[in-house]
C-alpha positions as MATLAB code, in Angstrom:
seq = 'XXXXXXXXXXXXXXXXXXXXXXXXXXXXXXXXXXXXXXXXXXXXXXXXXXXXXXXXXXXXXXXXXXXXX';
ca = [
      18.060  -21.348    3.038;
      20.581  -19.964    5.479;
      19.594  -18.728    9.111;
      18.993  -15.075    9.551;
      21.093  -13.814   13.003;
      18.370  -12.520   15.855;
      19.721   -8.948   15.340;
      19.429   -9.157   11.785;
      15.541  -10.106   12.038;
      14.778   -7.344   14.432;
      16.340   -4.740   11.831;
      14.629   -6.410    8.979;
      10.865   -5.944   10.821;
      11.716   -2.407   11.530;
      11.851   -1.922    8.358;
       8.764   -3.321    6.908;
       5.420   -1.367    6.105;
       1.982   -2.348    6.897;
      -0.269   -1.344    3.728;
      -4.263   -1.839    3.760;
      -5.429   -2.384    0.318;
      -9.650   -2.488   -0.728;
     -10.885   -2.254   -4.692;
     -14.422   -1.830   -5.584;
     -16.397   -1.311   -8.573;
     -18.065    1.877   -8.576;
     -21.383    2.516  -10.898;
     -20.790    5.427  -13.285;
     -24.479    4.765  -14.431;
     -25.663    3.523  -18.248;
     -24.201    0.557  -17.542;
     -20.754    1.882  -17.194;
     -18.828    0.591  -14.426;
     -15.057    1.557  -12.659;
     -12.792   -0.113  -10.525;
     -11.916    1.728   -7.694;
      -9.477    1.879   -4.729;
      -7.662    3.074   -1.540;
      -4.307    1.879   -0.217;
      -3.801    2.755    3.086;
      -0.923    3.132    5.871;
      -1.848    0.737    8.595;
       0.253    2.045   11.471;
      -0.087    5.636   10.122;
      -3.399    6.010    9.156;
      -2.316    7.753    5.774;
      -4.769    6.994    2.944;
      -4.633    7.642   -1.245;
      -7.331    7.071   -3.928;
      -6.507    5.155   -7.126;
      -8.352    4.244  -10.122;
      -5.718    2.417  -11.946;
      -2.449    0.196  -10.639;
      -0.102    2.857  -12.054;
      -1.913    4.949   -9.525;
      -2.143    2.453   -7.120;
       1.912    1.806   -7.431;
       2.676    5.455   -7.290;
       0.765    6.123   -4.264;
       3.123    2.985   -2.520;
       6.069    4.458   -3.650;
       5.470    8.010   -2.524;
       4.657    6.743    1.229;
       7.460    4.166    1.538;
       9.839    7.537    0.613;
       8.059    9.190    3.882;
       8.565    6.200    6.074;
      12.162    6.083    5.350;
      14.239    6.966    8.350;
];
């Protein structure tokens, strides 16, 4: 694996994202259940609701397009 200059490293963490991820089931009652979730922006505090990956993967993309500099 080939070494990665100093200045390269530095530009390659300023790029990177921090993202908080917690699932839970929630009960719908009748013995139904629902998985459940909320991705959030670490350094930013930004927060979205899934119920589903696509939603979940969506919600990523969306706030990596407003970190972009």
């Amino acid at each position: 694996m080939p070494k990665i200059p100093a200045e390269q490293k530095a530009e390659l963490v300023s790029h990177s994202q921090l993202f908080m991820v917690r699932v839970w089931c929630e009960d719908l009652g009748e013995g139904r259940t629902e998985w459940r979730g909320k991705v959030q922006h670490v350094t930013r505090g930004e927060a979205r609701y899934f119920r589903d990956w696509t939603t979940l993967i969506a919600a990523l993309q969306e706030m990596l397009k407003t970190s972009e500099i």
